[in-house]
Every structure is written in C-alpha cells, then in structure tokens.
N, C-alpha and C positions, 0 to 999 in steps of 0.2 A: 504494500500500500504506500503511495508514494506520499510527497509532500501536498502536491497540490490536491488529491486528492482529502488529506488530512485536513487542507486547509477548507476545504467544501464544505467539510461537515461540521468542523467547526465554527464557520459563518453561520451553518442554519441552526444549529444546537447549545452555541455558546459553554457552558459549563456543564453539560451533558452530553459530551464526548469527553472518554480520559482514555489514554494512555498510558497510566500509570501500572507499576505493577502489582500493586497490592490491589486495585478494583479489577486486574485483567484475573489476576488470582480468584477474586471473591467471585467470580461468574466462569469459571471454566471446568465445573463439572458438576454435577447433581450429587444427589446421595445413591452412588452407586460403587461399585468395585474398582473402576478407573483409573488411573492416574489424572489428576488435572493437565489439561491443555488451556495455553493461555492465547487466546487470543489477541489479533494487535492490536485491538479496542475495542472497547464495550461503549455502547451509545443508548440513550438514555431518551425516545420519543415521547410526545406527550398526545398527538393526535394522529389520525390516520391518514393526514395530508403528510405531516411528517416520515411516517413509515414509507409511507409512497416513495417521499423526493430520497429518502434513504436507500430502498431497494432500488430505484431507478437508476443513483448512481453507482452500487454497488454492482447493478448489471451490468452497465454499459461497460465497466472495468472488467468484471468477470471477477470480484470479489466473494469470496465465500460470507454467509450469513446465518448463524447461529442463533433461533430464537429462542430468547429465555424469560423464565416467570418466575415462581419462587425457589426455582433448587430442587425441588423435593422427589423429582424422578427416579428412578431405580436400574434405568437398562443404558444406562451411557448417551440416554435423549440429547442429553446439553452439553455434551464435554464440546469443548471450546476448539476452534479448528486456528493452527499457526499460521495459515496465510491470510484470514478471512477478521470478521469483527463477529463481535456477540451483542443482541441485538435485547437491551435489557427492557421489557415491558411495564416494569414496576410502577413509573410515574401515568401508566393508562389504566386508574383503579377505580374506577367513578361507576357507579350505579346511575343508569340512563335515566332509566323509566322502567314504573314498578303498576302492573295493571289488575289490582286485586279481583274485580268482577271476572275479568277473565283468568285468572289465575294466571297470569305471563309475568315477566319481566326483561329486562335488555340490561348487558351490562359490560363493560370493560374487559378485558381480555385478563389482567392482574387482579379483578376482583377475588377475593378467599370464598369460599365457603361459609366461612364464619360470619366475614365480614358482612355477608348477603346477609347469613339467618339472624345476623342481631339486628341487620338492618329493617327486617322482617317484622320482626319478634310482636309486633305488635299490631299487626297485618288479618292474623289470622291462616297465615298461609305460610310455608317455610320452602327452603330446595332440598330435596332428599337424596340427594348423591351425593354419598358419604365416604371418601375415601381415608385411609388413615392418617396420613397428614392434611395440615391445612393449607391445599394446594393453590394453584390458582385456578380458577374455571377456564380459563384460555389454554394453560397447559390440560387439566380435565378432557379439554374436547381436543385435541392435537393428540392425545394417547389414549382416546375412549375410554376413561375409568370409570370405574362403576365403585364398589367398594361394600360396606355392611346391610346395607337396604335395597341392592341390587333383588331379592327375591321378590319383595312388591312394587316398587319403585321403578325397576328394570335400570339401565345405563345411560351415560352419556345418549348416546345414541337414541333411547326412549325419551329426552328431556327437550332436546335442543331440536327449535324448529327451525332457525335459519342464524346465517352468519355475516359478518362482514369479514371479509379477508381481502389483504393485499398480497396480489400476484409480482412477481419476480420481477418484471417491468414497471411496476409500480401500479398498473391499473390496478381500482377498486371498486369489490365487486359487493352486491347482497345476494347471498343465495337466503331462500327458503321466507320465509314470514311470521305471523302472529296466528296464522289460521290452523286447524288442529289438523288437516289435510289439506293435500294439494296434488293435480297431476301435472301439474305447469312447468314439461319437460323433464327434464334428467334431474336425477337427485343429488346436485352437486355439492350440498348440505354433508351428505354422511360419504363423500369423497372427502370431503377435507379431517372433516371427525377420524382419527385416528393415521393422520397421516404426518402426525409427527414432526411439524416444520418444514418439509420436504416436497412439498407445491407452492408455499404461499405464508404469508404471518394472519394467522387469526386475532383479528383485533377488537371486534366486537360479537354477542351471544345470544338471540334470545332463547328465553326458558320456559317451559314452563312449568308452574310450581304446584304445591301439592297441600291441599289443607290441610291445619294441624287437627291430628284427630283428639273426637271429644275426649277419648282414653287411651292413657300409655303406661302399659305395666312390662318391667321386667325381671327377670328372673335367674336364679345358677341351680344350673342341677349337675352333681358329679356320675360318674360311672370309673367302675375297675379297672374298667380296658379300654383303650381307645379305639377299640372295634365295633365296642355297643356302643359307646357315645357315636360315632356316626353313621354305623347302622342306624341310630335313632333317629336324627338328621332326615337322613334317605327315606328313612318311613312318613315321615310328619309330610313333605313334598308329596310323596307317591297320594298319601292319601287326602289331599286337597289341601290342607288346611293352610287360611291367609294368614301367614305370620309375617310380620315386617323386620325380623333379623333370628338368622341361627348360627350363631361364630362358635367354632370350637377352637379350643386350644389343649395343644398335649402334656401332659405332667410336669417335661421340661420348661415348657413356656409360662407353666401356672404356677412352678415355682419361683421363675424369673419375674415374673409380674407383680407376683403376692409382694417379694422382698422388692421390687423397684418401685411401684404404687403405694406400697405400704396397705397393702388390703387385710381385711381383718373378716374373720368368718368364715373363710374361705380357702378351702381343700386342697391340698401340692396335688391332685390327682386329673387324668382327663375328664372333662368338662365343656356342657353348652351354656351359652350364652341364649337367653332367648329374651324377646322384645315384640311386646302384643299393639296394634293399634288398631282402634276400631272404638265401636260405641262400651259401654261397660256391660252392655250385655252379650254383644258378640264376643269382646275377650273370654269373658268368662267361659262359652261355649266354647271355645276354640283353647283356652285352657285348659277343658277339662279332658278336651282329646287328646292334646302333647305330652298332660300328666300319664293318661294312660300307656300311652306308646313309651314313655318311658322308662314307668314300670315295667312293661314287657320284657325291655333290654337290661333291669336290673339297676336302674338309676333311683338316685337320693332322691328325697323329698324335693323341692322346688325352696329356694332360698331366697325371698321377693326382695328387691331395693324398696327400704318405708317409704321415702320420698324421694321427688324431685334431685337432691344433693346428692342422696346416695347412690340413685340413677346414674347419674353424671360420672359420680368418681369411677363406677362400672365401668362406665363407658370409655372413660378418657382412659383406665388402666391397657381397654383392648386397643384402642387407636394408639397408645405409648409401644404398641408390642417390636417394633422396629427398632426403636431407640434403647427402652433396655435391655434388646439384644445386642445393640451396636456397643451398650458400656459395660459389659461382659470384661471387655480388652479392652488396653488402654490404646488408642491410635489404630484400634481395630477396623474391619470389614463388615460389614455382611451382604453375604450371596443371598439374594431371594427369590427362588423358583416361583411361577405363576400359573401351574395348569388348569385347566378349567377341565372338565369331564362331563359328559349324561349323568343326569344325578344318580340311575340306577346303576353305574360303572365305579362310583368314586369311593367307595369302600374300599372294593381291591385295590384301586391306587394308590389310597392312603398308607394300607398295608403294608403294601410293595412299597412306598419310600420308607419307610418305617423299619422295615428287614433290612434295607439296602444301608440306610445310614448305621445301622448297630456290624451290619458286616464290615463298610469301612472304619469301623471305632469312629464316625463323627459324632458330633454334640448337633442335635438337628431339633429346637423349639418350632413347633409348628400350630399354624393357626390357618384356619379355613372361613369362606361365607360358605357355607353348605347348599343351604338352601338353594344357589345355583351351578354348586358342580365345583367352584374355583376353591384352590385351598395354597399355601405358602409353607413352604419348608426356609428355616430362615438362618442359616451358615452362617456362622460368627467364625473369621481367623484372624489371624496377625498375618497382615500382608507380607509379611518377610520370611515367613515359614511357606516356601514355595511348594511343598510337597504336599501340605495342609490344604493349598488351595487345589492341587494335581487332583487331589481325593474328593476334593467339593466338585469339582469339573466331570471326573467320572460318573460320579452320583447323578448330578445334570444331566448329562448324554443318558444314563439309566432312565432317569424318570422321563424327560422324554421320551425315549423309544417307546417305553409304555404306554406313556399316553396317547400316541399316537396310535398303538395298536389299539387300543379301546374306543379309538375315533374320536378322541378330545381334542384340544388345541394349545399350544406353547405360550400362551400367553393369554390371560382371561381380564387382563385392566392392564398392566405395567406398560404394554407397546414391547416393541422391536429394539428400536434404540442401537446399540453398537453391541449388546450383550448376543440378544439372539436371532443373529442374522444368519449364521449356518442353520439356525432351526428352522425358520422360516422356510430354506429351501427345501428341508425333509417332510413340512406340512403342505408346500405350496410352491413346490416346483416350476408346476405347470402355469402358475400365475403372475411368476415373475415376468415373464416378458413382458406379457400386457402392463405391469405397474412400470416397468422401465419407458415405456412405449407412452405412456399417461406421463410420467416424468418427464420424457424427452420434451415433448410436446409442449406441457405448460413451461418449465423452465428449463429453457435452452441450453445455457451456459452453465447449470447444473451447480448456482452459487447458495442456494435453498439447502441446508444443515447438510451438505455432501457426506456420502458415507454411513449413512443412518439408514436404517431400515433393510438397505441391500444397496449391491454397487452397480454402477450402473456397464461396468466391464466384465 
C-alpha cells in the first residue's frame, strides 16, 4: 500500500485510519487458534458512503480487505491479511429503526446482541439469536450463527429479511425488505448470510424480532452418563415438544463452569440445561413431558432458577463456556469443533467424540444446542506443545469423517473461516466451483477477506 494511497484514506477518515502497530495488533485475529496477522491498516468507517469510497479504492489498487466487528469469531474469519487493510466496523453501531407493531427492526452492522435486547427491553419484543459471545449482528449474519434458541427461534438465516451490503467496487446494494415474504427475484439476502466477508461488507440488517413470552422458566436436570442426558435431548425433539433451549454440557465442562461461574447447587456430573417459553400454562404442559422423558433416561429431579437473577447467572455460566475453557492455561488455545447432525444421528456422534478424545488422552469439555443437532467439543492447549495440538487435529479429521458419514455438516454456526477449508471440500466438493464462479464474478480482483472460506486456485 503505497503512500498516496495512504494518503487517500487519510483525507477521507482523518483519525480513523492508523497504522500503528498496536491497533494493527488489536484487529488481526479473532478468538481463534491463529496466529495474529497484522495488517497494514485498520480503518475505522462511520457510514456506508464511506465503506463505498473505501472499497472503491481498495479495488481499483487490488488491495486486500478484511472485514471486522467484535473479534469474537472462532474459524480464523478475521485474521488480518499483510498486504491488505482490516476494515474495522465498530464506529457503525447505531440502531436505525425499531418497528414494534411489526415486530422488525434495522440496525448497524456493529450493533451486539445485547446492545439491541437492552435497547429492547422495554418494547415488549427482544432478538433471539443467541450466540455465546456478544457478537456483533453484522458478523452474526457474515457466519450465519445461530446459537442457544436456535430450536425455536431457528438462525440467522430465519431472522434476517434483507441487507445492505457494499460490493467490492463500492456499489450499494439493498437486498430483501421488511415484508415476511417475497418472490422478487433471486434471494441474494441468504447469498450474502454466511458468506463470510468474501462478496461484499454487510453494513446494515433488518430483523425480525420475537415477542417476549408471557412465561420463562428454566431449569438443571443431571444424569450418570452422558448418553442419557442426550438420548434425553433427542427424545424431547422427536417427540414435538416446543422448548426454546436444551444445552448440554459434559462433566468436564460442569466442573469447569461450577469453579469459573462460581455456581452453587449444582452437580460436577452430565447435565441439561432446559429453558420453557410460552404462556404458564403451556410450560407447564410441556414441562411435565420433558420431566417425564427424563425420568425414562434416569435423570434428577429438575432444579428450577427462583428468579429472574438466578436465570441469568445460569445462563451467562453456559454463554462463559469458551472463556473458562480458554483460562484452563495460561496464554492458552482452544480448538472448537462445530458439527451439526439429524437430531436422530447425534447421540452416536457425541459418543464417538467422547471414545475418541479418552483414546487420544485429551481433556475434551463439551457442550451442545441439542435440540438442533449442533454440539462443541472444546480443546484447551498451550500453543507451544505442538504435539498436543497434532492430537487435537487428529481428533478433528475423526469427528469429521463421522459426521459426514451420518450426513451432518462441519460447521452448524462458526463458518468456514481459514480453520475448515479442507472440510469444506470433503462436505462440498462438488460446490466449490460454483462458489469460486459467484466469487469471481462479484469480486474480480478477489480483494474481499482472500483466503477465507476456500481458495480460489
């Protein structure tokens, strides 16, 4: 990136373009397994005029462009490219417009999750895409996550009706709208949803939202084995029942959890999580189903959160599960697998990583959304123990190949990113052309997060 070029974007950005190495540091990789890559600048848009005149010249030069939101991705989404700039979204966090009658809203590419439901809170209406971290909704729909309320709620993909995005040349586009259907052409909406920076910068969202229900109870039931806890799981789906969240976590994760949360009450053993919404009459009917399927597989009693606070601490322990696996080790790792299964399949695969990590001797805490098939085996090492990561790596290629033989998918919310781009081709061989073909075509010069997802050689 030459001078004059520097000099370009410093005219239009004034103190939001740096150079510097400690901001080129703080944006050159996510929370993933990585090493940081620092790009030759991080730039700082505030509007999508801006993003425009940025991509535009970043084309015209054939600059690489890294889009980034909070960090918090998992598959090497963000790691920073040495020729290129990283393209920081943070200052486009503004909530549009919030349409309660209709239940929609529109918002900024950096907006959190949080930030929306507090913004909410008073609404009567919240966003139910709940991923573990508080991400940003822009990265959200760039890696289609879904997260804990995926079983009622559905994904990304269920939420978002239309986008603004700017294209590699800088044109900006609106796909999709505010209406709950549409046939008006190609669905270039869920083209861009999950495609990971590598068409275009998603800069605006709309949503739509989901009313808060009149009743929300939740609850901990344990079991012996973590066979019957998700056998249990698998039963409660097969047999209808609307439940808005069933997380499990395995002994190792419950004991990580108890000591990092500080939870009290609550058993070192495998364990669901469950989370009722609906009127207080239907919980209860639908409570009194899950109790019993639970008892079938040999589970405790049901251990309710009294209120609202105790709720929460529940909650935020299983959204923390990341983090106090990540401080296990000091300047540690963690690998996090992401497969999704047929919910009538993901018993055996849980299994089977289960047998696999006790044969390699790993430490493997693991936690699942059951209710739609995806579950996380979550690898704690010291990056400097190569051999350590040699056995994590093995493990991977294992549960993969399985899940593939059970017709599941390598990735059920994290995205592709730079981690699992060999997987990709084992699931979706036959598809890559056509995505390189769609790539070639929206951006030419191939300056859109190069390398990410698949190569285009």
């Amino acid at each position: 990136m030459n001078e004059q070029i520097q000099t370009e974007l410093k005219n239009l950005l004034n103190n939001r373009f740096s150079t510097s190495e400690s901001t080129r540091a703080n944006y050159a990789r996510g929370e993933d397994t990585f090493d940081p890559i620092l790009s030759k600048a991080v730039v700082f848009p505030e509007t999508n005029e801006e993003v425009s005149k940025i991509l535009g010249l970043c084309n015209k030069h054939k600059i690489p462009v890294v889009p980034f939101g909070t960090g918090t991705s998992l598959e090497g989404n963000v790691v920073g490219n040495d020729k290129g700039i990283t393209m920081c979204l943070e200052k486009m966090n503004k909530i549009l417009s919030v349409n309660v009658e209709d239940f929609d809203c529109r918002v900024q590419a950096c907006v959190t999750k949080e930030q929306l439901n507090d913004y909410l809170r008073e609404d009567g209406v919240f966003f139910p895409i709940d991923p573990g971290a508080n991400a940003a909704i822009g990265g959200m729909a760039s890696t289609s996550a879904s997260g804990t309320m995926a079983v009622k709620y559905g994904t990304m993909k269920s939420v978002i009706t239309g986008l603004t995005v700017v294209l590699p040349n800088g044109d900006i586009i609106n796909t999709g709208g505010r209406t709950k259907k549409t046939s008006a052409g190609y669905n270039l909406t869920n083209l861009f949803i999950g495609s990971e920076g590598t068409l275009g910068v998603i800069t605006e969202i709309q949503l739509r939202l989901s009313p808060i229900p009149e009743s929300i109870m939740s609850a901990v039931c344990h079991f012996k084995t973590l066979e019957s806890a998700v056998q249990t799981a698998q039963q409660i789906i097969q047999y209808g029942v609307p439940i808005a969240r069933i997380e499990m976590l395995n002994k190792d994760q419950m004991e990580i959890s108890i000591n990092y949360s500080k939870l009290k009450d609550i058993e070192a053993v495998p364990t669901l999580f469950f989370e009722f919404h609906g009127s207080d009459t239907s919980n209860q009917e639908n409570i009194k189903v899950v109790e019993e399927i639970s008892k079938e597989n040999n589970g405790s009693s049901f251990k309710w959160a009294k209120d609202l606070q105790e709720r929460n601490k529940l909650w935020k322990a299983r959204w923390d599960v990341y983090y106090s696996v990540k401080a296990l080790i000091n300047n540690g790792r963690v690998y996090s697998t992401d497969v999704c299964l047929p919910v009538s399949k993901i018993t055996e695969c849980v299994n089977f990583a289960e047998e696999q990590t006790k044969k390699l001797g790993l430490r493997a805490p693991m936690v699942g959304h059951l209710g739609d098939g995806n579950f996380h085996v979550l690898l704690p090492y010291d990056p400097t123990q190569k051999e350590t990561y040699k056995k994590i790596r093995d493990f991977s290629d294992l549960l993969i190949q399985k899940t593939l033989k059970l017709n599941g998918t390598i990735t059920g919310e994290h995205g592709v990113g730079l981690h699992k781009k060999s997987y990709l081709i084992k699931e979706h061989g036959d598809n890559i052309p056509l995505m390189q073909s769609i790539k070639k075509t929206i951006d030419q010069n191939n300056i859109m997060n190069p390398g990410k997802i698949f190569d285009l050689n």
